[in-house]
VEXDOTI-548654 format. One record per residue: residue in three letters; x, y, z of N, C-alpha, C, O, CB in turn. Coordinates in steps of 0.05 Angstrom, whole numbers, plus 5000, padded with zeros to 4 digits. Glycine has a CB too. Layout:
<nodes>
AlaXYZXYZXYZXYZXYZ;...
</nodes>
This chain:
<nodes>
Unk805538363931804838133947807338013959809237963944803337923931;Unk807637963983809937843997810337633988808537513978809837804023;Unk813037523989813637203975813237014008813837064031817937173958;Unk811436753993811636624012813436464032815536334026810636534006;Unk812436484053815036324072815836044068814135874065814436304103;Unk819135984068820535784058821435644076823635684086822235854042;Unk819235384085820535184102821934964098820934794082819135114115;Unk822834944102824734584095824334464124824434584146829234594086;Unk823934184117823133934126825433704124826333654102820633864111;Unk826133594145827933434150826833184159824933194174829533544167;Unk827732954152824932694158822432654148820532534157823732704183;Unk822832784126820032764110817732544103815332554096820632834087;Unk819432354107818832104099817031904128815331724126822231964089;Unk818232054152817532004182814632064187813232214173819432184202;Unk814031934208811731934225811032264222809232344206812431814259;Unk812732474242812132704240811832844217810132994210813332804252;Unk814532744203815732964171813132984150812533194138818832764148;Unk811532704147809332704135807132854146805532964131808632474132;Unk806932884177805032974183804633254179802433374173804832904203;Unk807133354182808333604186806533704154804433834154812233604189;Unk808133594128808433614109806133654098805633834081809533464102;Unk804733474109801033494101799833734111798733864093799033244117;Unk799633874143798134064151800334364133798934564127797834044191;Unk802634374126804034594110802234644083801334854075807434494101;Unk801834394072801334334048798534434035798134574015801534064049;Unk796434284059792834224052791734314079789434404080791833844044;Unk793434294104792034394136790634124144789034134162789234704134;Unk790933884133789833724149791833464150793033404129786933684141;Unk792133284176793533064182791632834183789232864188795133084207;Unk792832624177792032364176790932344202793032334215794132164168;Unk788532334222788532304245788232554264787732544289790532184248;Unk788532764247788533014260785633134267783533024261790033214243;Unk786133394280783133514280782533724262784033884251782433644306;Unk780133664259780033894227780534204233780534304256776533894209;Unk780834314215782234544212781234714238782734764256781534694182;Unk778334784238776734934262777734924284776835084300774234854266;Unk779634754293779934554324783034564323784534414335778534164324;Unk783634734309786734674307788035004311788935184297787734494270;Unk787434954341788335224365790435234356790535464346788435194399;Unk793335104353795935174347796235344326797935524327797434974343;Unk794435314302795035364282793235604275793435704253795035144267;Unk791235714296789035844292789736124262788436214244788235974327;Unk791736154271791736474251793736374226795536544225793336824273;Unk794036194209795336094193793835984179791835844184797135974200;Unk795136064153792635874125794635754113796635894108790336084095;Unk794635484104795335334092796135374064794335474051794035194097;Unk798335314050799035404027800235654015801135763995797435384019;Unk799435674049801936054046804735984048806236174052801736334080;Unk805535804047808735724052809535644027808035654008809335484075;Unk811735564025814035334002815635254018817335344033816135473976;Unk814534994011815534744025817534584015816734453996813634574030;Unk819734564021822034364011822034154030822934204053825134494008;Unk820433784021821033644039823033484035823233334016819233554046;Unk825033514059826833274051827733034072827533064097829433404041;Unk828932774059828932504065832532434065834332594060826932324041;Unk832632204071835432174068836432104044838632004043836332014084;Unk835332134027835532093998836332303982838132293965833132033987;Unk834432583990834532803978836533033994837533243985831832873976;Unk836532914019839733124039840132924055838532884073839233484062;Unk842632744052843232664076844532754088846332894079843832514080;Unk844032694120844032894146847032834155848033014167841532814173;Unk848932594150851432524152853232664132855732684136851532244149;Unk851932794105853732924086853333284101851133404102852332864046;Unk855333364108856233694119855233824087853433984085860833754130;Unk856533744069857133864033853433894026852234104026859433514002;Unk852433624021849633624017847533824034845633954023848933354023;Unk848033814057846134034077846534244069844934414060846734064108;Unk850934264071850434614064849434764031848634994030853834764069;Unk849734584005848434503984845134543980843734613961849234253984;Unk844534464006841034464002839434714014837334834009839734184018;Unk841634714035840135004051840735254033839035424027841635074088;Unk843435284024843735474004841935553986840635763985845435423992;Unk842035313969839635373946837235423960836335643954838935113924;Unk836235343973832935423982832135634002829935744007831535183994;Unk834335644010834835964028832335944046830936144049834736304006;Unk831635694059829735754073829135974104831136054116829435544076;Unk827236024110826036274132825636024160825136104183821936464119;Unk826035764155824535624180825635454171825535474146821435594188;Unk827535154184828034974182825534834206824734964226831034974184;Unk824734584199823234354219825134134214825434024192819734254211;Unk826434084237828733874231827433534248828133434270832334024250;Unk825833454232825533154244827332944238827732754253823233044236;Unk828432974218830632714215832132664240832832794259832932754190;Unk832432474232834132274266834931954261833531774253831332224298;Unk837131954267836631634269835231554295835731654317839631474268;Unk833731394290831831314306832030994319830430914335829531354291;Unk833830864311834030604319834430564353836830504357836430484303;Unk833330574371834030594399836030364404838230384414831330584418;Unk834730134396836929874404838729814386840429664394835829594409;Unk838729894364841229824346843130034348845529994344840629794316;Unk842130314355844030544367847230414388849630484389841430754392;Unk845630194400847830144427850029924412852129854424845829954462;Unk849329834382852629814367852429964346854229954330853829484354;Unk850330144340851830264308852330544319851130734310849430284274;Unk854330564339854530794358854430994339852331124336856930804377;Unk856331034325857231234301855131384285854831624281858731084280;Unk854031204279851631194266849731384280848031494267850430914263;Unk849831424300846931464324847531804326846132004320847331244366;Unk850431784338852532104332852432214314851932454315855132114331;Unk853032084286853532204258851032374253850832614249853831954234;Unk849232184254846332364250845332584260844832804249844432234257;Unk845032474297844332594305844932894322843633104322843532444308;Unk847332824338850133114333850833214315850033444313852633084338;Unk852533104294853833154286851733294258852133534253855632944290;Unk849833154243848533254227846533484240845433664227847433054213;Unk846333434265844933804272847033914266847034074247843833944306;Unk848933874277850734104283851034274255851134524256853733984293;Unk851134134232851634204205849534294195849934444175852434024190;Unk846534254205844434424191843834634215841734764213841534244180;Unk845134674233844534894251847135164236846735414235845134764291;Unk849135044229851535234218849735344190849835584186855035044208;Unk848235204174847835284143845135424154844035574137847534994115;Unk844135404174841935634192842035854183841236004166842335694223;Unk844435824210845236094214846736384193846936624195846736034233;Unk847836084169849536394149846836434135846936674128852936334120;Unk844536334127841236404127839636564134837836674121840236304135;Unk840536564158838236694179835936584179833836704179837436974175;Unk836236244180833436124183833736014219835735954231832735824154;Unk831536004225830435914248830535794253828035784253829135914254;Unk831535454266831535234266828935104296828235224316834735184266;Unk828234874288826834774302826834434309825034304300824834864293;Unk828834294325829634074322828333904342829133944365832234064321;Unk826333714338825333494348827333274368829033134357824433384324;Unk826833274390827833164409826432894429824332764425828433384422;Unk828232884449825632544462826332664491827832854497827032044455;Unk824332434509824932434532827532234538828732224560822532384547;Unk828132094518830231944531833132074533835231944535830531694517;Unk832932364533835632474545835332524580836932644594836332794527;Unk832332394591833732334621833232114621832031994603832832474647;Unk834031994644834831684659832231654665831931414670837131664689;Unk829931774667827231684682827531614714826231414721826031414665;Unk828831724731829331664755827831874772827531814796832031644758;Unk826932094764825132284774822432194782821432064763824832484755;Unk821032204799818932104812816332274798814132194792819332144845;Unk817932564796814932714780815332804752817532744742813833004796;Unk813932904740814532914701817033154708817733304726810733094672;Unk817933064674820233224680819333504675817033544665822633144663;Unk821033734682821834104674822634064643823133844634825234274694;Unk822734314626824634254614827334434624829434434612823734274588;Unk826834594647830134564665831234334674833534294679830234704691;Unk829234154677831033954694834733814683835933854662828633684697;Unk835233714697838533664687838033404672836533224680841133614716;Unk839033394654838333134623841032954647842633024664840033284570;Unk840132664634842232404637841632164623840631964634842432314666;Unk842332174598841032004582842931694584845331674589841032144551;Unk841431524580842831274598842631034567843530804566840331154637;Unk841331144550842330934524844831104495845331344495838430814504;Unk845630974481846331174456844531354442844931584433847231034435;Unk842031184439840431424424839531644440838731844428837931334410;Unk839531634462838731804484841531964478840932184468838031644518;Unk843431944481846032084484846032284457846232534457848731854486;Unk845832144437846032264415843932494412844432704401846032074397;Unk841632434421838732764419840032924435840233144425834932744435;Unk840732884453841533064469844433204465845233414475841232934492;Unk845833034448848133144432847833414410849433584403849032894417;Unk844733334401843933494385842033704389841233824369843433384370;Unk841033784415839633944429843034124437843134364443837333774455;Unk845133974436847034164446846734344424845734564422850134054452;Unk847834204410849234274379848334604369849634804365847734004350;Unk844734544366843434764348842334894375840135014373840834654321;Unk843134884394843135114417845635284424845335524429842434974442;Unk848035154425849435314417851035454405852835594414849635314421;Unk850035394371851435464340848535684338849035924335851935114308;Unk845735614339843935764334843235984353843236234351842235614329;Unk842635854369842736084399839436094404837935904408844436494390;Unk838336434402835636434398834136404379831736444380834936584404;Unk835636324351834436224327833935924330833035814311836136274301;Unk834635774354833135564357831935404374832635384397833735474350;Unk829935264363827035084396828634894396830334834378822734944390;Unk828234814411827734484424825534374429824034484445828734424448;Unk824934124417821734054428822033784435822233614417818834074405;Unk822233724455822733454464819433344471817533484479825033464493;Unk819533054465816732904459817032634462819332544459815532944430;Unk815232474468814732284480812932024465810732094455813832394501;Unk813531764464811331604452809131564433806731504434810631584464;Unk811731674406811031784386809031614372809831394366813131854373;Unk806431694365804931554341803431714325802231924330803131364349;Unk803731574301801131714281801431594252803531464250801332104278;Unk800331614234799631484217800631344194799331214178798631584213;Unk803231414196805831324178807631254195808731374214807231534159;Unk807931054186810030904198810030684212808330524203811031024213;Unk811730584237812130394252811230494281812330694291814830314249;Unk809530384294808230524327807830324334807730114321805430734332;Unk807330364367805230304387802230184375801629964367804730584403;Unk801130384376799030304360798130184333795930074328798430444360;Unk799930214319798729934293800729704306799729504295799829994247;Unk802629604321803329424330801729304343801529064337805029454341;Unk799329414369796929334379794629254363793029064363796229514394;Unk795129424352792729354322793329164314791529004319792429534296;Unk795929004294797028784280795828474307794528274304801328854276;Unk797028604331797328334346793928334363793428164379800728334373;Unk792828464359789728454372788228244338786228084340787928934379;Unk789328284318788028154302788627774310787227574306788928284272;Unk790527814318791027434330790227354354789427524370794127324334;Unk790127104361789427034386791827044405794227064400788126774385;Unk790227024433791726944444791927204458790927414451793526814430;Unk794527154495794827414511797227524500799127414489795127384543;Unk796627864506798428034504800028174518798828364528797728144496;Unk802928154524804128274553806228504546808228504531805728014573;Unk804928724568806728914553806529094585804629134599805129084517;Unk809629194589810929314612808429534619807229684604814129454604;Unk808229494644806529624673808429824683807530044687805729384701;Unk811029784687812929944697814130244684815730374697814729764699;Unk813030334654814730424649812530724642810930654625816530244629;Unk812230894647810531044652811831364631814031464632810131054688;Unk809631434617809731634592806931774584804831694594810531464566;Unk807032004566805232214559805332074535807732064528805932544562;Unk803831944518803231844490803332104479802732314491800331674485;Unk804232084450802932354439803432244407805032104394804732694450;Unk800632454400801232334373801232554347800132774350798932104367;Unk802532484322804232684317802732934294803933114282807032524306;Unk799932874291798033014274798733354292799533574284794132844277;Unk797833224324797133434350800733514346800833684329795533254391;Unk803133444354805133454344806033594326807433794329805533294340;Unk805533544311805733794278804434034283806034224282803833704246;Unk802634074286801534304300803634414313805234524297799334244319;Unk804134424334805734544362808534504334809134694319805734264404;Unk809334344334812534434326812434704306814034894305814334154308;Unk809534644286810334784253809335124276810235334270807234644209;Unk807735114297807735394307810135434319811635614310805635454327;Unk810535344333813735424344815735514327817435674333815135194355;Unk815435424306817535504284816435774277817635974284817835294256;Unk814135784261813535994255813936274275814836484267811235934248;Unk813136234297813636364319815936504320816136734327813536224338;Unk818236344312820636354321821336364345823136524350821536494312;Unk820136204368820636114395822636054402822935804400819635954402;Unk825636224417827135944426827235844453825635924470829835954421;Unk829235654456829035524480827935264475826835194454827535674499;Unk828235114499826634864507823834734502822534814522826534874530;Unk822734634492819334704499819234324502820434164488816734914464;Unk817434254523816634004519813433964510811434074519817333864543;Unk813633794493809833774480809233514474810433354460808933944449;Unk806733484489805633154492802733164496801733354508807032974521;Unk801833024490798833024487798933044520801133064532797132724470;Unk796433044533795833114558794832754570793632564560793133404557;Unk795732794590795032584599797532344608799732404598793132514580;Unk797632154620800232004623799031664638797231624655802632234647;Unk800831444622799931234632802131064622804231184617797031164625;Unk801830704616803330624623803430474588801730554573803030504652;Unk805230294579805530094558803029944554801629914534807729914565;Unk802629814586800429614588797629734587795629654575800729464614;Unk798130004607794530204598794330304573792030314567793730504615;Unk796530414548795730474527795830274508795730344484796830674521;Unk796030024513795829754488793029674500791529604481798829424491;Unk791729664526789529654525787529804516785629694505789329624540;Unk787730094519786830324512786530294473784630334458789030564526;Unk788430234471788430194441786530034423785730084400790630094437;Unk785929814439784429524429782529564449781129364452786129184430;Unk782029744463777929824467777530034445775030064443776530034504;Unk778930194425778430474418777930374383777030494364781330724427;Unk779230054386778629854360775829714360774429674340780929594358;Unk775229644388773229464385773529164399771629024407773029454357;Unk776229114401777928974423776728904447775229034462780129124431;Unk777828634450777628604487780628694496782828584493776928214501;Unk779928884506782228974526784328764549786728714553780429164544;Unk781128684561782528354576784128164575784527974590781528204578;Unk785228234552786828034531790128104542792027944545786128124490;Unk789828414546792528524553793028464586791728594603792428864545;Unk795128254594796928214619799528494628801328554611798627894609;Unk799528564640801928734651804228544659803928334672801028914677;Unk806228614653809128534663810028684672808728894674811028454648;Unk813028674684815728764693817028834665816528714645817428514711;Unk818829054665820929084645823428874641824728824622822029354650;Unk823428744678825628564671824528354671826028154676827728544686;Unk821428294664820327984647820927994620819827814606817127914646;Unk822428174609821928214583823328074566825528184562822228434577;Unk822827804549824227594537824627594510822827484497823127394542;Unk826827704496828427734507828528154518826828324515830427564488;Unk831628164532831628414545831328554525831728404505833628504561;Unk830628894515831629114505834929094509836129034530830329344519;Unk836129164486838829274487839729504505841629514520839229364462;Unk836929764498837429934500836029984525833729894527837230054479;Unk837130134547835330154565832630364566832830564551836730184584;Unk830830364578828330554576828130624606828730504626825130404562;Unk826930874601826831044624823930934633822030894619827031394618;Unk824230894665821930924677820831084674818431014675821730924695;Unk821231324671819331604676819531694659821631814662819531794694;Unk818731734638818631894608816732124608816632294590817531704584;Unk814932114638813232354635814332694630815932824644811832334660;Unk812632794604814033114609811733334608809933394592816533204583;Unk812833444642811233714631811133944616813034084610810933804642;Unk808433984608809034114583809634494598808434684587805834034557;Unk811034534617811234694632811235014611809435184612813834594649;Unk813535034594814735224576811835204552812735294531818335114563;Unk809635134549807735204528805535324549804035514544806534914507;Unk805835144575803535314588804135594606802535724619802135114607;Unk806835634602808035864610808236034597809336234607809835854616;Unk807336044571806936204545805036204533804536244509808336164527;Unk803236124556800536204539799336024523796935994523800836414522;Unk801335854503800035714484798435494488797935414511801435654469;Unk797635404469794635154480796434904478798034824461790935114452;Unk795534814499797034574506795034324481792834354471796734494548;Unk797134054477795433904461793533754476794033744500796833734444;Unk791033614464789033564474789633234490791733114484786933604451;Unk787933124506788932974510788732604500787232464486788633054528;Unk791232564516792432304495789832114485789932034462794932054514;Unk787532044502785731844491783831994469782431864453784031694516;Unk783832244469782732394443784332344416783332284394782732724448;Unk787432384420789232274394789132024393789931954371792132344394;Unk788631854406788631574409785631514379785531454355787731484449;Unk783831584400781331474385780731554359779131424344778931534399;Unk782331854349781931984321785031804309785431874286781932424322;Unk786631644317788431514303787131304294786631234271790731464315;Unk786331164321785230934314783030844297783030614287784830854331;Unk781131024292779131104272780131214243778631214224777631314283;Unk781931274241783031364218784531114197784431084172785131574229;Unk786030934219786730694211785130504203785630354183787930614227;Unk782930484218781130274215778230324206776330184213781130154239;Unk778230494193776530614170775930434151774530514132777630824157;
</nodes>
């Protein structure tokens, strides 16, 4: 009998890492679609793997010694690298911080990859462009990331592209939600429970996606061993102000409640700046055949039901 395949999990503790962790584990996500419906994953059974999940507790991504320490011992076949520092506006003073992680700690689990021969698969954003493009982005298009945390993904899309080569994806993603954690959506949820109007930017336009549909597409890509670019986002694209409404009809909500603003009504400003255009096409999944994820108000309404159960 073959020994099962050995993935390690980076961000375990995260929105995705859990999600991830769960469909490796049992095949089903908090919010997800049940097994039958889960095209990404069609020819894969759950529990055929060994899973090492880890947090910044159990490898941190700033220690070079610890990564190369962890990947050694577990000799994994597939890295899923979600860890990140994630702070968008505190990125623009804990600069170091934003680098350390996110360059600099790929760079170090893309090296303990490769003396492996594991596959890497590192989770990325749209904010490595400026959003100044009028139509969704390629994932040829030319990156220009205009905050630190934007600088830093894209520091790290360098990194394990060119230490790994074709042992590793890129999956850059967009307006992340799902069931752990801090989102969009339980923020709408929290503030739809109070009175009163809700104002949230008209201007700033994105593919929601959420990370059950997410886990899917990355944990195939890995398995796959795909490299290159890939962008993956639920289908569909709208604005701050259409998906906080969208959100609080899919609760039960008056929607009406939600006002549209300007980005520069915004009191006080973001630190960090946000791209107008965050839209991405998912060009490189539908160029390969694979099934694109379903669309965003379908992940919407199976989140929002899941929460409010």
């Amino acid at each position: 009998m073959a020994a099962p395949l050995r993935i390690l999990l980076t961000g375990a503790r995260g929105q995705l890492g859990r999600d991830m962790a769960d469909l490796l584990t049992t095949g089903v996500a908090v919010g997800g679609r049940p097994p039958g419906e889960q095209t990404l994953l069609s020819a894969w059974r759950p529990g055929s793997v060994e899973v090492l999940a880890t947090n910044s507790d159990t490898m941190d991504l700033a220690q070079r010694d610890v990564i190369f320490d962890t990947v050694y011992s577990f000799r994994p076949d597939v890295i899923l690298h979600g860890g990140a520092y994630t702070a968008v506006d505190a990125a623009e003073t804990e600069v170091d911080a934003a680098w350390r992680i996110n360059a600099m700690g790929t760079r170090h689990l893309a090296e303990a990859a490769v003396k492996v021969g594991a596959h890497v698969v590192y989770v990325s954003t749209d904010y490595v462009f400026d959003g100044t493009k009028k139509a969704p982005y390629l994932e040829w298009d030319q990156t220009h990331p205009v905050s630190v945390y934007g600088a830093s993904k894209r520091g790290g899309e360098q990194e394990v592209l060119a230490i790994a080569g074709a042992s590793a994806t890129v999956v850059r993603t967009s307006w992340v939600n799902g069931a752990h954690g801090a989102n969009m959506v339980k923020t709408a949820l929290r503030l739809a429970a109070g009175d009163g109007i809700l104002r949230f930017v008209d201007d700033q336009h994105g593919c929601p996606t959420f990370t059950a549909d997410l886990a899917e597409a990355v944990i195939r890509l890995g398995l796959d061993r795909r490299p290159g670019i890939f962008h993956v986002t639920n289908q569909g694209e709208t604005t701050w102000f259409g998906f906080v409404r969208a959100t609080l009809a899919a609760a039960g909500h008056d929607p009406g409640r939600v006002e549209p603003i300007a980005t520069g009504d915004l009191d006080p400003p973001r630190p960090a700046p946000r791209p107008a255009n965050s839209r991405l096409e998912n060009a490189a999944l539908r160029l390969s055949g694979l099934p694109m994820l379903p669309e965003w108000t379908d992940g919407l309404a199976r989140l929002v039901g899941a929460l409010t159960s």
